[in-house]
Backbone as ProteinMPNN parsed JSONL, in Angstrom:
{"seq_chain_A": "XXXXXXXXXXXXXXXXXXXXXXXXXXXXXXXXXXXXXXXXXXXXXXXXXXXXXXXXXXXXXXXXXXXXXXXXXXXXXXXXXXXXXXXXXXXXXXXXXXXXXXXXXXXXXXXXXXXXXXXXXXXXXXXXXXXXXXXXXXXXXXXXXXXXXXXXXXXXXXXXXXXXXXXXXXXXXXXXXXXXXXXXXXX", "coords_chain_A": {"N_chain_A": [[-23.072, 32.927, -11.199], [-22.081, 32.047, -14.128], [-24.104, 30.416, -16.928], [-22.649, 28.371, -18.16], [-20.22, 28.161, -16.619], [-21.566, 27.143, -14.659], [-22.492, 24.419, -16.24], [-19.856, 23.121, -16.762], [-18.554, 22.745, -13.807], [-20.682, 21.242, -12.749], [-20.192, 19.133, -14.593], [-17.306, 18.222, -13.861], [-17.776, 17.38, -11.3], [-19.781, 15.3, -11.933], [-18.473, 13.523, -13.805], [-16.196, 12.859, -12.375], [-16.664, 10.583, -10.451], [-18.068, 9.013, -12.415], [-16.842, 8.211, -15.03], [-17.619, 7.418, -17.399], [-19.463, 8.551, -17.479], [-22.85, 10.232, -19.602], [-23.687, 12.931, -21.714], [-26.347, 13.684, -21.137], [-26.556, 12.708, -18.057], [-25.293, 15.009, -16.977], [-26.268, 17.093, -17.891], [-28.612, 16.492, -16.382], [-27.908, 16.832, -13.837], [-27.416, 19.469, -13.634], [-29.531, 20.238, -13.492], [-30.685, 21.633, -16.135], [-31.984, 20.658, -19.995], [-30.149, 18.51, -22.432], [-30.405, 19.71, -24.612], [-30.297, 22.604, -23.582], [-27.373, 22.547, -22.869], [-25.954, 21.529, -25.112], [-25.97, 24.013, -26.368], [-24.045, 25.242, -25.645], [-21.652, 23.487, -25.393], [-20.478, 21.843, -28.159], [-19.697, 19.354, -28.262], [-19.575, 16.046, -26.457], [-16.264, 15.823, -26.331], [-15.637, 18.508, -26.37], [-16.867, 19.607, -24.051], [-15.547, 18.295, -22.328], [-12.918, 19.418, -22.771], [-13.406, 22.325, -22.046], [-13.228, 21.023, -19.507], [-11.251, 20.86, -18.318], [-9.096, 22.446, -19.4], [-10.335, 24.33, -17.387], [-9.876, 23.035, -14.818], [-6.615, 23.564, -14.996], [-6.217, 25.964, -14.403], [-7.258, 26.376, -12.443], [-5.457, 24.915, -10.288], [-3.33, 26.542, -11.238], [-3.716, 28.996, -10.834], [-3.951, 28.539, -7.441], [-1.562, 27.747, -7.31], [0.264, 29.538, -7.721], [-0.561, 31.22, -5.956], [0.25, 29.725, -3.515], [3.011, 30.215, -3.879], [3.744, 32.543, -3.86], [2.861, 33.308, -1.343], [5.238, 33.039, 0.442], [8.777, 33.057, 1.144], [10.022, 31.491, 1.919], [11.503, 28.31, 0.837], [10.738, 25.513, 1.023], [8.54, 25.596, 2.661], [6.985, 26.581, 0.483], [7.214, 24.094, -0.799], [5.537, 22.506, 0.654], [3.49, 23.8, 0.925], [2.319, 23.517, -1.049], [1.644, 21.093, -2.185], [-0.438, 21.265, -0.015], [-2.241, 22.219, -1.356], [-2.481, 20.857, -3.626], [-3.701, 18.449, -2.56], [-6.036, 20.128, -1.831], [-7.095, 20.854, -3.794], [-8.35, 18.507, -4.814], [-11.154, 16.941, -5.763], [-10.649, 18.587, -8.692], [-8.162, 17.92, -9.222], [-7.399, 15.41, -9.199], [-9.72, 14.608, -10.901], [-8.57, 15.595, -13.285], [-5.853, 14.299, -13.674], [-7.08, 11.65, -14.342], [-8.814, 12.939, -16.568], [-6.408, 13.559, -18.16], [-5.054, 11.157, -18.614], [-6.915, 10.18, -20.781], [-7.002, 9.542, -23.922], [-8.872, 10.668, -25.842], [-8.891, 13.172, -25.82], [-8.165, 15.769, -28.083], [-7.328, 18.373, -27.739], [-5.401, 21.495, -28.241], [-4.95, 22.94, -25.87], [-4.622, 21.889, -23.745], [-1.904, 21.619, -22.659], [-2.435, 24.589, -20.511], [-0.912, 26.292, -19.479], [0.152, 29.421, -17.866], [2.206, 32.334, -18.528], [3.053, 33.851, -15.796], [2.498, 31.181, -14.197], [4.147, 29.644, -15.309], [6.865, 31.068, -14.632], [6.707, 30.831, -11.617], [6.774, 27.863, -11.422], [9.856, 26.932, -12.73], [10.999, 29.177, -10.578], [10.2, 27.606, -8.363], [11.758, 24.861, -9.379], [13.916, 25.897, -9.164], [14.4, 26.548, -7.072], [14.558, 24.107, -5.366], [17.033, 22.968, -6.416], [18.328, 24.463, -4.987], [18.08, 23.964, -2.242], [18.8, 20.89, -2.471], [21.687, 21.584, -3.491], [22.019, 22.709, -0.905], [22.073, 20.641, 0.778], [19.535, 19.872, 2.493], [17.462, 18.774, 0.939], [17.734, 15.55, -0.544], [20.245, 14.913, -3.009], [20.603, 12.99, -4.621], [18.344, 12.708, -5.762], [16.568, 12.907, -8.972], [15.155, 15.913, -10.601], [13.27, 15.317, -12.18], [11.934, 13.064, -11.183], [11.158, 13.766, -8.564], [9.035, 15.599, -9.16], [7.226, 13.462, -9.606], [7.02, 11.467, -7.632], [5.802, 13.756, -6.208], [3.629, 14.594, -7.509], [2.314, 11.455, -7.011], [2.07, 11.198, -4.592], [0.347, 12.959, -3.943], [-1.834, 11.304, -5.521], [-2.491, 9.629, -3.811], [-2.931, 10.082, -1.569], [-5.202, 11.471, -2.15], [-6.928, 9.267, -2.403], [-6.857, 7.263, -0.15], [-8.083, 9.093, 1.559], [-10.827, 9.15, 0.091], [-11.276, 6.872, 0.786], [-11.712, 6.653, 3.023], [-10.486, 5.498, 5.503], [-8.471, 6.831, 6.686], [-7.685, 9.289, 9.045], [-9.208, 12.582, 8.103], [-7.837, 14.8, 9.607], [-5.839, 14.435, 9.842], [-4.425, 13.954, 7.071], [-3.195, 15.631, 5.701], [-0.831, 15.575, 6.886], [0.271, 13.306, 6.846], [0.594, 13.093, 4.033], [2.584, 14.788, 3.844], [4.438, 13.944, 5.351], [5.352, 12.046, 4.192], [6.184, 12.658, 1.88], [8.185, 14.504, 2.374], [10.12, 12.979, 3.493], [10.415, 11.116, 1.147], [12.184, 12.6, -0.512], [14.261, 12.686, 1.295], [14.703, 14.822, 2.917], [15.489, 15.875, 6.082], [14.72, 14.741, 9.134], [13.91, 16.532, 11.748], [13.444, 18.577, 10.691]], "CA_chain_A": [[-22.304, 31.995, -12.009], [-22.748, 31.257, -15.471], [-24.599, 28.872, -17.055], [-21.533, 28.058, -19.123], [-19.548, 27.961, -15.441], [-22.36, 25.634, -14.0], [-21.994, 23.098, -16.456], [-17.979, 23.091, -16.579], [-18.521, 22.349, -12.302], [-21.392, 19.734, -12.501], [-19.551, 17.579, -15.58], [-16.535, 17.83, -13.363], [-18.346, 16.795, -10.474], [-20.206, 14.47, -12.915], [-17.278, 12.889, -14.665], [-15.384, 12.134, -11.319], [-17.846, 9.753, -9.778], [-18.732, 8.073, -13.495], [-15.888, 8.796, -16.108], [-18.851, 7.06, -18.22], [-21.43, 9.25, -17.703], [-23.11, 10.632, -20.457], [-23.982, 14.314, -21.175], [-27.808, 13.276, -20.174], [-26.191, 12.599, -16.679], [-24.446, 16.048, -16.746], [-27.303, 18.223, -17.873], [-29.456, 16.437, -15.422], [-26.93, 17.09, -12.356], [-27.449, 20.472, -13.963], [-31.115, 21.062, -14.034], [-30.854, 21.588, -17.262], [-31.91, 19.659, -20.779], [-28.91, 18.06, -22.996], [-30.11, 21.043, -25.687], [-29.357, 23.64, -23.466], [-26.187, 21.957, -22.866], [-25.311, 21.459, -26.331], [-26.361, 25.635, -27.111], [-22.721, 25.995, -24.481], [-20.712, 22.91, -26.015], [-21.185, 20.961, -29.435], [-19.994, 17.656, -27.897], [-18.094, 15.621, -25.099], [-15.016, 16.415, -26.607], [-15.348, 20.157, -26.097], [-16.963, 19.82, -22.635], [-14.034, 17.449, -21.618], [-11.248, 20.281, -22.757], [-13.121, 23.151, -21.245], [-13.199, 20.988, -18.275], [-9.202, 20.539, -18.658], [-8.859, 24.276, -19.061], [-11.081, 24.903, -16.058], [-9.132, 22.84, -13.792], [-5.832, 23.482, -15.002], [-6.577, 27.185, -14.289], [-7.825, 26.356, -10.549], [-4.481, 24.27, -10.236], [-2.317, 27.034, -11.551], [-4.004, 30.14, -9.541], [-3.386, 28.276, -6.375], [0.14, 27.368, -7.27], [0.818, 30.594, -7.917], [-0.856, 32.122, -4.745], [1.032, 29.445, -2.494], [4.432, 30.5, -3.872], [3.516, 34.014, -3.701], [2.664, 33.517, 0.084], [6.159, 33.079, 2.007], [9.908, 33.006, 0.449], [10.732, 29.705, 2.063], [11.23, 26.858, -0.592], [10.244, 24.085, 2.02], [7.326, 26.044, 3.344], [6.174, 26.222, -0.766], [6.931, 22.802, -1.402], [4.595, 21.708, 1.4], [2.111, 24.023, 0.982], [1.701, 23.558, -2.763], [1.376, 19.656, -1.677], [-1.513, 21.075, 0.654], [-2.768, 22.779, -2.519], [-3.569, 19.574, -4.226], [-4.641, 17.802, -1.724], [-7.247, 20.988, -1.439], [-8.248, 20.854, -4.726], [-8.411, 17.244, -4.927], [-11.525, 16.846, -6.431], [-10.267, 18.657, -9.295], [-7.109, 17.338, -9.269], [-7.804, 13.63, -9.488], [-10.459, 14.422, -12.471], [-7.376, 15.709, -14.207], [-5.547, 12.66, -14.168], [-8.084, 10.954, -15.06], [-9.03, 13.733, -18.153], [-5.404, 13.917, -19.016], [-4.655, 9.933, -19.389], [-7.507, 9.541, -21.529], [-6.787, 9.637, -25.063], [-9.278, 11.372, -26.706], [-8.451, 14.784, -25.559], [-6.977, 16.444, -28.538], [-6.867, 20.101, -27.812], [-3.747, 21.494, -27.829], [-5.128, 23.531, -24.298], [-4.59, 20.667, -22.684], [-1.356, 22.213, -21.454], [-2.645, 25.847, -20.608], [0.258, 27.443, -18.443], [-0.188, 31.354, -18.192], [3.59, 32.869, -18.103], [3.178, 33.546, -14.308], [2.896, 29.747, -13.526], [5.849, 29.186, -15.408], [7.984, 31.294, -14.009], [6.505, 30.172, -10.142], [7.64, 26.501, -11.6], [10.901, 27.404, -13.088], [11.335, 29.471, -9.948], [10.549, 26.194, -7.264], [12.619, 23.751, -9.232], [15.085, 26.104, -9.003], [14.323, 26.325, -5.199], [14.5, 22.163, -4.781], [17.869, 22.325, -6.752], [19.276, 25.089, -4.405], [17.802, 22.322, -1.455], [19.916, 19.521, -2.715], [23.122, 21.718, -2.519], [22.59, 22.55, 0.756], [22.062, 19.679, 1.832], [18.379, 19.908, 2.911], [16.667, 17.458, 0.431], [18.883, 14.749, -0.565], [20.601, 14.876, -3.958], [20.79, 11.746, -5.469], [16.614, 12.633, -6.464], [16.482, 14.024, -10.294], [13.9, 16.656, -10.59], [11.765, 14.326, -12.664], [11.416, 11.785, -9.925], [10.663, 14.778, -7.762], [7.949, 15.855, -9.807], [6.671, 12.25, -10.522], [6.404, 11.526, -6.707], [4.575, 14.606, -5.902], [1.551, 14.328, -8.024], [1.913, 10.478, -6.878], [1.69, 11.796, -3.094], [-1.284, 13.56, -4.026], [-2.578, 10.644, -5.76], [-2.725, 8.534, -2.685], [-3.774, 11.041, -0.404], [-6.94, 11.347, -2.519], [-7.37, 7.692, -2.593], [-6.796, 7.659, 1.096], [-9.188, 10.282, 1.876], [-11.834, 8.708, -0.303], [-11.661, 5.155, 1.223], [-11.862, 6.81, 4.971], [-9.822, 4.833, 6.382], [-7.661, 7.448, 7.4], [-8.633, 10.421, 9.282], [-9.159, 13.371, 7.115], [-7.468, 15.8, 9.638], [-4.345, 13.25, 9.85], [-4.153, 13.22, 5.453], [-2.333, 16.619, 5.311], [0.41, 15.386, 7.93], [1.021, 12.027, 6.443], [1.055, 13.572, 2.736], [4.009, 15.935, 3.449], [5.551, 13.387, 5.886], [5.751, 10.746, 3.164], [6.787, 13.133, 0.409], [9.003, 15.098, 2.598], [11.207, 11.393, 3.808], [10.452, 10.479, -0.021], [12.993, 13.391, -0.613], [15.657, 12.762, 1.81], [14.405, 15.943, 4.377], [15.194, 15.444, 7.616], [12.934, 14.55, 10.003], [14.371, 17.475, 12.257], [12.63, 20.025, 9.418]], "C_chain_A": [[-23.019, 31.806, -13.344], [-23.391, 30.092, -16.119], [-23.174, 27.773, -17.698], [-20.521, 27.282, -18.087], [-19.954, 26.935, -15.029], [-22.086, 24.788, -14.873], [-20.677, 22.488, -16.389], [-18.133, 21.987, -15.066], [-19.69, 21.439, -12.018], [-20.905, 18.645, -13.265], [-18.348, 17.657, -14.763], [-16.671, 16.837, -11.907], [-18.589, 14.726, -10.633], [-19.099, 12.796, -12.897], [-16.472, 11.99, -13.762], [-15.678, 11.011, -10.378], [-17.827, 8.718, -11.223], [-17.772, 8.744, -14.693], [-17.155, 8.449, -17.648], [-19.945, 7.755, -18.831], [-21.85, 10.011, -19.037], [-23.498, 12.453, -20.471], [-25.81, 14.468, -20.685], [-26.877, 13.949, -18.709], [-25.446, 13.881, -16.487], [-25.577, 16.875, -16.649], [-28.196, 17.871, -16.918], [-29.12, 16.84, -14.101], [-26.849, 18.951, -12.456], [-28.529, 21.497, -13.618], [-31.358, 21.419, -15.406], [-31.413, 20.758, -18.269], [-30.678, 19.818, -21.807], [-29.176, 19.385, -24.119], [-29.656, 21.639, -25.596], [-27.883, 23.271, -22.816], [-25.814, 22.378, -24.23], [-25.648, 23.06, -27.035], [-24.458, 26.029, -26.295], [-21.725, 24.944, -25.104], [-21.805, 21.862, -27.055], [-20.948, 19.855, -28.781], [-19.021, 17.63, -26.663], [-17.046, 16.272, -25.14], [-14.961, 17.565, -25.646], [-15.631, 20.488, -24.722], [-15.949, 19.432, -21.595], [-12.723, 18.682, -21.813], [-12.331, 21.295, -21.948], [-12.841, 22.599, -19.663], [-11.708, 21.512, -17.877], [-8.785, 22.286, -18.526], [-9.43, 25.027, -17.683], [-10.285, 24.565, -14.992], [-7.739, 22.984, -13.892], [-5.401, 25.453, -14.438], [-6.689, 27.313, -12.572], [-6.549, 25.707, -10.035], [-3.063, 25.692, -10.698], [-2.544, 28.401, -10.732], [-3.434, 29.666, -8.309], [-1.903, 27.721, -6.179], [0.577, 28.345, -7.271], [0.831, 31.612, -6.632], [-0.199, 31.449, -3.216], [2.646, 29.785, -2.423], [4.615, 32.443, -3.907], [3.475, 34.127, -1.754], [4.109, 33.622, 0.883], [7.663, 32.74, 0.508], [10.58, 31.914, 0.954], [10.468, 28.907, 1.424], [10.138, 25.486, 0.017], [8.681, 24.51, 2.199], [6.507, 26.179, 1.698], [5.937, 25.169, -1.055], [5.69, 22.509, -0.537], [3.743, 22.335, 1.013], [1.492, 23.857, -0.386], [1.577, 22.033, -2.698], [0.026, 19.901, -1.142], [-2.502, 21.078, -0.683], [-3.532, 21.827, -3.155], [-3.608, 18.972, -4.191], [-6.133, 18.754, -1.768], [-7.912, 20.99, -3.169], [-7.708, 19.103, -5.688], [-9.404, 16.502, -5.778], [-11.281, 16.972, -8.178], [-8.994, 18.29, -9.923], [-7.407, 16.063, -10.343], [-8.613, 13.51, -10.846], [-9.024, 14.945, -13.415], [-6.854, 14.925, -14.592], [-6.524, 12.225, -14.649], [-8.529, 11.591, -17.241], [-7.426, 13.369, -19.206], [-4.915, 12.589, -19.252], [-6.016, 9.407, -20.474], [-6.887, 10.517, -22.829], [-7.686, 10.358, -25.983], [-9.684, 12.804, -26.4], [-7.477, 15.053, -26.934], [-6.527, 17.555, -28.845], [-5.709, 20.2, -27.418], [-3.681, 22.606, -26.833], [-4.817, 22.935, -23.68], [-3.171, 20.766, -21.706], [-1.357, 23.785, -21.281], [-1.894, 26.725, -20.348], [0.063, 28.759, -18.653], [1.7, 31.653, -17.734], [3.811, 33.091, -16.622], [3.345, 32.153, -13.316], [3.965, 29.584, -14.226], [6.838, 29.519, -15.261], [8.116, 30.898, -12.287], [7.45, 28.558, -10.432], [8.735, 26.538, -11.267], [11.572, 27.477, -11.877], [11.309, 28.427, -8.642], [11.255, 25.385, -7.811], [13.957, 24.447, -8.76], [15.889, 26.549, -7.612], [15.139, 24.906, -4.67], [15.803, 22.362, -5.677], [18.685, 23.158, -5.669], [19.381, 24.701, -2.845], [18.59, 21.877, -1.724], [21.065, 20.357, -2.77], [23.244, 22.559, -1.473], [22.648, 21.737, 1.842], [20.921, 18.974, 2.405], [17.444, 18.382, 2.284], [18.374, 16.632, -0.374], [18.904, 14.983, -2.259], [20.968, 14.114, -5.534], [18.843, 11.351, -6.09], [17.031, 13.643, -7.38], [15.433, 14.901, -9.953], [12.676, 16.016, -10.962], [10.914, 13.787, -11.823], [10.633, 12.982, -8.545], [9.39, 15.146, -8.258], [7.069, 14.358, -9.847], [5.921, 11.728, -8.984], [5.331, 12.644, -6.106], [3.419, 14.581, -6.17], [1.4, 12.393, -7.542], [1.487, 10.555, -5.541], [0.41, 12.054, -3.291], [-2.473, 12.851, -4.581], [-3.075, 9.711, -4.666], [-3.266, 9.003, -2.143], [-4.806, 11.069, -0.35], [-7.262, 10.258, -2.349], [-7.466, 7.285, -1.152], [-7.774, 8.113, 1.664], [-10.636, 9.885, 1.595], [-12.07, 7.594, 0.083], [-11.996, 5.532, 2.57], [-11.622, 6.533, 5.886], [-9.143, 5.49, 7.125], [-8.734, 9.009, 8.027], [-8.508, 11.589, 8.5], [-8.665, 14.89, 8.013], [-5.668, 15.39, 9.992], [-3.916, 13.63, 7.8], [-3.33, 14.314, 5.344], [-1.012, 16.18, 5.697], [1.101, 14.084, 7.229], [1.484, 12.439, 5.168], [2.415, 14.124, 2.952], [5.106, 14.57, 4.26], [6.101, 12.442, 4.627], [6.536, 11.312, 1.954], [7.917, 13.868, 0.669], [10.522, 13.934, 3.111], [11.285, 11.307, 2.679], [11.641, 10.987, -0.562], [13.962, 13.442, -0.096], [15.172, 14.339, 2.655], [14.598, 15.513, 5.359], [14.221, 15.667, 8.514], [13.058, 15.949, 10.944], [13.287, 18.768, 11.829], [11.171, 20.24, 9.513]], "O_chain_A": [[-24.192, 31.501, -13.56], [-23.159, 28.927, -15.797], [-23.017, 26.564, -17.525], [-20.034, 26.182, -18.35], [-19.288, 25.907, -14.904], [-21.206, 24.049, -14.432], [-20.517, 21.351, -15.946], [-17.911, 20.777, -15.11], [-19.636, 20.84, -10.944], [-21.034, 17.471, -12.917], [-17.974, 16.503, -14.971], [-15.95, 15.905, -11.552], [-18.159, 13.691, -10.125], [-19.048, 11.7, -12.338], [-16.104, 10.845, -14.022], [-14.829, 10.618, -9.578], [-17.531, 7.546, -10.989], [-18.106, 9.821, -15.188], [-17.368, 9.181, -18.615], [-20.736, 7.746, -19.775], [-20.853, 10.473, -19.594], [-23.567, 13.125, -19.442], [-26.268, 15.348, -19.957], [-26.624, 15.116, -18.407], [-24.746, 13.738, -15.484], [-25.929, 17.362, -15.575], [-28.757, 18.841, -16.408], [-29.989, 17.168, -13.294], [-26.344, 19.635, -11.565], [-28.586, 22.72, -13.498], [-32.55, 21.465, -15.71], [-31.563, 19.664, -17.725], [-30.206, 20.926, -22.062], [-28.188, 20.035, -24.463], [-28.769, 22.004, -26.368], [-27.431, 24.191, -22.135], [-25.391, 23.514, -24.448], [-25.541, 23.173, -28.256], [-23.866, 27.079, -26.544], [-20.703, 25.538, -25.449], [-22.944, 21.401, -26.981], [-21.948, 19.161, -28.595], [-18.236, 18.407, -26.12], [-16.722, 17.138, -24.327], [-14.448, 17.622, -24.528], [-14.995, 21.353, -24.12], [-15.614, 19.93, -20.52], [-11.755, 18.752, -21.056], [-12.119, 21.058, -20.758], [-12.4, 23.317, -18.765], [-11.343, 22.475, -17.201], [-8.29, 22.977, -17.636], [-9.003, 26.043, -17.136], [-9.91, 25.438, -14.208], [-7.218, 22.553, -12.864], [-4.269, 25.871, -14.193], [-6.273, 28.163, -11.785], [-6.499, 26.075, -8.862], [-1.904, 25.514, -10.323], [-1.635, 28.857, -10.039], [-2.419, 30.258, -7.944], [-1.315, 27.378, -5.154], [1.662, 28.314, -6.69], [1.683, 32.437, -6.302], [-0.085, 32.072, -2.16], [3.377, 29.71, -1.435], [5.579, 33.206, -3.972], [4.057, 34.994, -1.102], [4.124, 34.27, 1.929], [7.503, 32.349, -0.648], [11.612, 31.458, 0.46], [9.295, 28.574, 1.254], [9.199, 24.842, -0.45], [7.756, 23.763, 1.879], [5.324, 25.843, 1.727], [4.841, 24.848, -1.516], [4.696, 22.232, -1.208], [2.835, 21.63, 0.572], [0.315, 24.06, -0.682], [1.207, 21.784, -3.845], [-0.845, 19.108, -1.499], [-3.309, 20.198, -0.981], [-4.755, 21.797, -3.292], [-3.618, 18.236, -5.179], [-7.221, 18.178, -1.741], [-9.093, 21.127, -3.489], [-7.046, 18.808, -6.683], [-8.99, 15.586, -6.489], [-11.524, 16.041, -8.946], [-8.848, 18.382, -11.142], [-7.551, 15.87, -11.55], [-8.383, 12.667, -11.713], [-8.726, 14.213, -14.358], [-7.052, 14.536, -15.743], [-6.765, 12.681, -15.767], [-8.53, 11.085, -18.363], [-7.322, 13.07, -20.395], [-4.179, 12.602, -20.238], [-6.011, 8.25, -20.894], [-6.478, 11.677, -22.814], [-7.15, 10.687, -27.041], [-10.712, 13.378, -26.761], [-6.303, 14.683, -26.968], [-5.727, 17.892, -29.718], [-5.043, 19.511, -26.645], [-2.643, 23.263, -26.759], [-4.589, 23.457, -22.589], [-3.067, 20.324, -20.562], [-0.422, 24.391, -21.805], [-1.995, 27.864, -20.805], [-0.219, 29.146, -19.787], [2.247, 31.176, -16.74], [4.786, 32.511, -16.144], [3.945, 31.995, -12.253], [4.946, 29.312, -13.534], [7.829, 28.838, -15.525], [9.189, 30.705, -11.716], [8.473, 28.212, -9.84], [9.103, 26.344, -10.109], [12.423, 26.643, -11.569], [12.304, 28.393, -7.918], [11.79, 24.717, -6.926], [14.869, 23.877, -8.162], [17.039, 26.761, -7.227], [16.036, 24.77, -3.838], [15.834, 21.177, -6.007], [19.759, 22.645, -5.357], [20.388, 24.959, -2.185], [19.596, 22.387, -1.232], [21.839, 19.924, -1.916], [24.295, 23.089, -1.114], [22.975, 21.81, 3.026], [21.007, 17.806, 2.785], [16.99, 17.4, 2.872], [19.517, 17.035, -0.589], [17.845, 15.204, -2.848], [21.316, 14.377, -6.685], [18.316, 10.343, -6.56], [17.564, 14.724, -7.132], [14.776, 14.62, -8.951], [11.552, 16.037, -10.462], [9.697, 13.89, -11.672], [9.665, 12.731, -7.827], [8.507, 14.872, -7.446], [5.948, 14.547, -10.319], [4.704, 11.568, -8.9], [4.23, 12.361, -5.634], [2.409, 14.553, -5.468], [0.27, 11.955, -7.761], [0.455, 9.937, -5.278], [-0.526, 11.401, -2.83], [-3.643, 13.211, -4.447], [-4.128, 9.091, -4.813], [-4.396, 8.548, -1.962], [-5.543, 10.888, 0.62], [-8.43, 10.3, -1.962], [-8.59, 6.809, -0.994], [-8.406, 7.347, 2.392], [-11.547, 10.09, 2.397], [-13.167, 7.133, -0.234], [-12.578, 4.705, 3.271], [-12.077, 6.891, 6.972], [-8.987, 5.068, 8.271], [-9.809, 9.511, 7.697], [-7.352, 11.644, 8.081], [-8.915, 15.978, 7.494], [-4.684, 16.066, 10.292], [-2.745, 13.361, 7.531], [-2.366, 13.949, 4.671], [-0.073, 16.37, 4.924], [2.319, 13.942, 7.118], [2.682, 12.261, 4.95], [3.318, 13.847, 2.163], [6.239, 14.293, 3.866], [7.286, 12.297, 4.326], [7.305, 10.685, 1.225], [8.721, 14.082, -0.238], [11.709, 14.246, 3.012], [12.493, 11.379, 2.451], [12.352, 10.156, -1.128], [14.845, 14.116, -0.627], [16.292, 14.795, 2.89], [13.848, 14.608, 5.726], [13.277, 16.447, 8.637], [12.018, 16.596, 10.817], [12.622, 19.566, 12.49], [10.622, 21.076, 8.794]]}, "name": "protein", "num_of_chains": 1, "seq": "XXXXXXXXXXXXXXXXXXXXXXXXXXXXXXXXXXXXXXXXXXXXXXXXXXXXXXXXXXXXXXXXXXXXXXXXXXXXXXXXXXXXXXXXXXXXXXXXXXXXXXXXXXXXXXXXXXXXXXXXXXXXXXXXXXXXXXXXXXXXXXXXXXXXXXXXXXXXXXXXXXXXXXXXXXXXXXXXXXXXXXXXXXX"}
């Protein structure tokens, strides 16, 4: 791994624990000193977008490789639900990266043409769902989209409090998002 790699995956680490932290607290989680840090990025800023590019990259490979896996819509939706739940860590720092405001690379939405035709190609899964009947119809796509990453926000939050069991969090995620949808329980 690169040194360039290692820091990217200790300030994400970093960052997700202490949105605060400084790049001290990065290069030290590093082994490194903040110089040779700053020889790989000039400042926060820039370490904060490659993070953003790093995880939007790890988020779009595995979207791509769960809708690549099987030609059932249902069996994508869920498993691209497992998806990020599985990269949860990275996930969750996303939100987090992407409601803060002083991100202003315009990477910040990276998409590679292959994830956007996987997209494209599941909404146009979940609309051919609602007229058959499967997921209920009276959900826009938006709201579809809006619950999903909110599913996945709980899950993590869930997961991280421990309250729940962590081989139970997959089962409740899809159940909750798959009822949220109007699926029958049957499915």
């Amino acid at each position: 791994m690169s040194t360039q790699q290692k820091i990217i995956d200790h300030a994400i680490s970093v960052l997700n624990e202490n949105f605060s932290a400084t790049l001290e607290d990065i290069a030290a989680r590093c082994e490194i000193n903040r110089r040779t840090l700053h020889r790989y990025f000039k400042n926060r800023n820039e370490l904060l977008e490659a993070c953003n590019k790093n995880m939007m990259q790890t988020w779009e490979y595995a979207a791509i490789k769960v809708f690549s896996s099987t030609k059932d819509p249902l069996v994508q939706l869920e498993h691209l639900l497992y998806a990020g739940i599985d990269n949860g860590t990275k996930y969750s720092f996303l939100m987090k990266l992407n409601e803060n405001q002083s991100i202003t690379s315009n990477e910040k939405n990276l998409d590679h043409p292959e994830y956007h035709q996987v997209r494209s190609q599941l909404f146009t899964a979940i609309q051919q769902l609602q007229k058959e009947k499967i997921i209920d119809d009276q959900f826009p796509l938006p709201w579809i989209r809006i619950l999903f990453t909110n599913v996945i926000n709980a899950t993590l939050t869930a997961f991280r409090s421990g309250d729940i069991a962590p081989n139970d969090i997959k089962k409740l995620a899809w159940h909750s998002f798959s009822r949220g949808i109007g699926i029958p329980i049957n499915r």
